[in-house]
N, C-alpha and C positions, 0 to 999 in steps of 0.2 A: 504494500500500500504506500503511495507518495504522502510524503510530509508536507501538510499544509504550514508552511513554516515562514516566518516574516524573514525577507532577503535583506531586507538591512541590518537586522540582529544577526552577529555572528556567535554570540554568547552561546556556549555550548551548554546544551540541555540535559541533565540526569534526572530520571522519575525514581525513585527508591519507593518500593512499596515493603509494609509491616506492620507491626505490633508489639505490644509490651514495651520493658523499656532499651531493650538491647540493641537495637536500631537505631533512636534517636540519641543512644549516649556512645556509641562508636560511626556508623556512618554520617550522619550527621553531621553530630559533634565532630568531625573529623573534614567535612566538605561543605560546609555554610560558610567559611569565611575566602571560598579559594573564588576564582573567578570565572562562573559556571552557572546556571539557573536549576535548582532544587523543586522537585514538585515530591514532594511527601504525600501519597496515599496511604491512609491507617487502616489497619482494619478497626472494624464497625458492632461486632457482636460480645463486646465485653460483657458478663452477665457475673460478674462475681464482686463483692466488698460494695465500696461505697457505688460504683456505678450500678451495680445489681440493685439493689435497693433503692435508687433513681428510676431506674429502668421501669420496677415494677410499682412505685409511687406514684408517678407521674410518665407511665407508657412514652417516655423519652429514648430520642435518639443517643443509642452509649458516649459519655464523654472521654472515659478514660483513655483508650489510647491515641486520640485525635490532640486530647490533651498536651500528653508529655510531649509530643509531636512538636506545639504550639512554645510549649515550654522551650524546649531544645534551641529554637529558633530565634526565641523573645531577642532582641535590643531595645532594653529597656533599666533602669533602675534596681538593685541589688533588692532592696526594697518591693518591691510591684513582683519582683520574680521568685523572691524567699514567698512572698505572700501568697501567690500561686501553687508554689509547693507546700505552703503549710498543710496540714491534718490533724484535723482536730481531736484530742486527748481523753475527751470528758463530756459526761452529760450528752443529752440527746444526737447532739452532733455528733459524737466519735465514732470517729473512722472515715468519715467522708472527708474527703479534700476539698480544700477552699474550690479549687480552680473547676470542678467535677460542679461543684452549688453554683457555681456564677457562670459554667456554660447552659444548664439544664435554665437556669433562672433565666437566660439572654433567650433559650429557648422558649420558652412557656410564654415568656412575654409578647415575645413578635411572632409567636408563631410562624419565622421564615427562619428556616436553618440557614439559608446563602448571606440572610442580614445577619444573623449571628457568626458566621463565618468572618465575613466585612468586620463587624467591629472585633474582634478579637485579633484580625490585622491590624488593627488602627489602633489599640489602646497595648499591645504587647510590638509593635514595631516590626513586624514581620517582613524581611525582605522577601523569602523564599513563597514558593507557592505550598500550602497546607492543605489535602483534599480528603475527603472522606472517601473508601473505597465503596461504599451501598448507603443509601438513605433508609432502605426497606430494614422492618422492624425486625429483626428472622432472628431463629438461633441455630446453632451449632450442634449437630448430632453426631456421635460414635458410635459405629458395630464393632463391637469387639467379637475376637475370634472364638469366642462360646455361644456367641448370636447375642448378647445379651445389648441392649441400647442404653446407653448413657444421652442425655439432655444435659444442654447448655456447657457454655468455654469455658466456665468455671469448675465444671464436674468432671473436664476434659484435663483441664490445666491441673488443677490440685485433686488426684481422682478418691473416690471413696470408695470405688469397686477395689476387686482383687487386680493391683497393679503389673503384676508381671503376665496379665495378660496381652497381647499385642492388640493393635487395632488395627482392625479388618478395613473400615472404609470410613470416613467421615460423609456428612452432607449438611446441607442447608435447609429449613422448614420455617415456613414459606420461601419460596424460592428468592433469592435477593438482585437485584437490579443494580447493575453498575453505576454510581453516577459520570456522570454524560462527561462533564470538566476531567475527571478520572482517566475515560478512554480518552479523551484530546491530548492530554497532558501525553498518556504511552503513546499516541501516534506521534507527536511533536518531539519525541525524546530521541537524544543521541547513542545514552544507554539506559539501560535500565536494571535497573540493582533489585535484586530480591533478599530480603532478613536481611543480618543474624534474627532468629526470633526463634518460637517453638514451632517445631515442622507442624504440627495438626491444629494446635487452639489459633495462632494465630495465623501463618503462611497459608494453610490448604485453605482455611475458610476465606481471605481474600480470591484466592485461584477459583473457588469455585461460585463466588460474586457472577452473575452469568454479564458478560461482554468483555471482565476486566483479561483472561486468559486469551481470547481470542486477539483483542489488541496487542495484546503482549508478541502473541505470534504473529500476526499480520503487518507489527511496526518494522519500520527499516532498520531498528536501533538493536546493536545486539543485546544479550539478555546473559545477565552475570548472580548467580548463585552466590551468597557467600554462606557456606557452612557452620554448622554452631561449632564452639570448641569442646563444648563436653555433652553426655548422653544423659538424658531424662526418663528419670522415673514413672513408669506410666503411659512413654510414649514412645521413647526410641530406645530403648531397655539396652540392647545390645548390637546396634546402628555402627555401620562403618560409615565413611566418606560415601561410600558409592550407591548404599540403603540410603541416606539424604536423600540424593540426587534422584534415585528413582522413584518417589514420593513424589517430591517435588512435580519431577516430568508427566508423573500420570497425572496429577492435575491440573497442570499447564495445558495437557494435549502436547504434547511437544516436547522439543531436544531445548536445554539452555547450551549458552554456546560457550561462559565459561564457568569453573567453578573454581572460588577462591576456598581454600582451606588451610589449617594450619599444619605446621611441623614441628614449632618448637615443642619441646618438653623442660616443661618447669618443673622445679624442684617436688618431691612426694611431700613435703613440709606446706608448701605453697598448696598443692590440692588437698591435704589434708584438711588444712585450714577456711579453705574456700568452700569446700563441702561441709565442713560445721556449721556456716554462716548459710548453706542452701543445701539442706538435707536432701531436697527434691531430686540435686544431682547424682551422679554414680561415678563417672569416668572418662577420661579426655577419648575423645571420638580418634577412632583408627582410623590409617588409612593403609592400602596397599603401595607397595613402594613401584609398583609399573602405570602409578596413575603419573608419578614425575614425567613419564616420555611421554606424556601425551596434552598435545595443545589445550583439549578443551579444560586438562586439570591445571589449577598453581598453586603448587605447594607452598607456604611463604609463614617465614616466623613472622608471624602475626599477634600474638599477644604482649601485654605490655610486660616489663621487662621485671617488675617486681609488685607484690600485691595481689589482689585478686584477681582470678584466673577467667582474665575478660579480654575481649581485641583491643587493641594498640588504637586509638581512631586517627594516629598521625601515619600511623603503617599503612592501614587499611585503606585511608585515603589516598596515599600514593602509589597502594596496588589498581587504586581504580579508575585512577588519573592515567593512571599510563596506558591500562585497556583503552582507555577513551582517547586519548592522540593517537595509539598504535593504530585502531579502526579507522582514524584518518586520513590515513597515511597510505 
């Protein structure tokens, strides 16, 4: 498909699409300030903590991971952006976060998500583009391989079933509709970045957003995978590099054309520690050592060099800068 794309902007274009918060605190965080146009799609179906509780209050569009998104991006006052991230401690309010009460409130109010969008550019300073990946109210469903059906991202993400079971298939109920700015942004894009995030509560349920896979494949931009660095409890149990990727692919319909993943090995101190702090996890993700001879893999020490066992966002952005001049070239 031709990019309807303005010829006097040369400003090159990345769509990153995600969820949670591991997306907006290493790619992001790592490519907001470079000189490049960001269209951040989130996924849409958060149904756990304080957005769950919104959600089902006030049958609101989820704010949570559009949120941190907004966050990530803010230029604005230390002040205005602590205030954002605040969460409240005590009394009726605990647990919901400031930022979560004052999108649903922008909602409820105007009744137009695209005005609540507008002003949360205008009062957090948003350079980049922030887009919801579905307006449609839907949730997130798992078969697990006993047949048994889990309901909702939060029963998905933090499971209450027996977790070493795998899962069979996700979907969507009611079906969710892409928003429109969404596909423009993937056909307009030069690349497009997929996660870090969780491959099923948050990745597949964007993929399978009905229009947002198909732009993906039909864009002229190539399509770059970044791998998680460690395996999840409940969802990717005993996942290599290459079980990512084909998750992935089946819900895209399609081949991505690269996959960033990592190679360092941080200290057993270092994942010890990191795993105290997120019991959820299990184990740095393997890969086979014949994915290095091959173009569509890049193996790359990628996490940051001391502390918790998260990507580098200064690495990661120059692994993705470079895909994106190489494609120019």
């Amino acid at each position: 498909m031709p990019k309807n794309k303005d010829k006097e902007d040369k400003t090159k274009r990345i769509a990153c699409l995600g969820g949670g918060n591991a997306m907006p605190k290493t790619v992001i965080a790592g490519l907001k300030k470079k000189d490049i146009k960001l269209s951040v799609i989130c996924a849409m179906l958060d149904s756990g903590g304080s957005t769950g509780r919104l959600r089902e209050d006030y049958n609101i569009i989820s704010p949570g991971d559009i949120k941190r998104a907004f966050i990530a991006l803010a230029n604005t006052s230390p002040v205005i952006k602590n205030l954002f991230d605040y969460r409240f401690q005590t009394g009726e309010l605990e647990g919901h976060s400031f930022a979560n009460l004052f999108i649903a409130a922008l909602e409820l109010s105007s009744n137009d998500y695209e005005r609540t969008l507008k002003e949360l550019n205008k009062l957090l300073n948003v350079r980049h583009q922030v887009l919801p990946a579905t307006l449609t109210k839907s949730h997130l469903y798992a078969e697990l391989e006993n047949g048994k059906i889990v309901k909702g991202e939060t029963n998905i993400d933090v499971p209450k079933h027996d977790d070493s079971l795998k899962i069979k298939k996700v979907y969507l109920k009611p079906e969710a509709k892409a928003y429109p700015e969404s596909v423009k942004a993937l056909t307009k894009a030069d690349l497009i970045v997929l996660g870090p995030g969780d491959l099923y509560s948050s990745l597949a349920q964007i993929l399978l957003t009905k229009g947002i896979a198909r732009a993906m494949r039909e864009s002229d931009a190539k399509v770059v995978y970044i791998c998680n660095l460690m395996r999840k409890r409940g969802e990717t149990n005993r996942f290599n590099v290459q079980d990512f990727v084909g998750v992935i692919e089946k819900y895209l319909e399609g081949e991505v054309d690269h996959v960033i993943f990592n190679t360092q090995k941080p200290s057993k101190k270092r994942i010890k520690e990191h795993k105290a702090r997120h019991p959820e996890l299990l184990s740095l993700v393997q890969y086979k050592e014949e994915l290095l001879k091959k173009d569509k893999y890049i193996g790359k020490k990628i996490i940051k060099n001391k502390g918790p066992i998260v990507h580098d966002p200064h690495k990661l952005a120059n692994t993705i800068l470079k895909i994106l001049n190489n494609n120019e070239n």
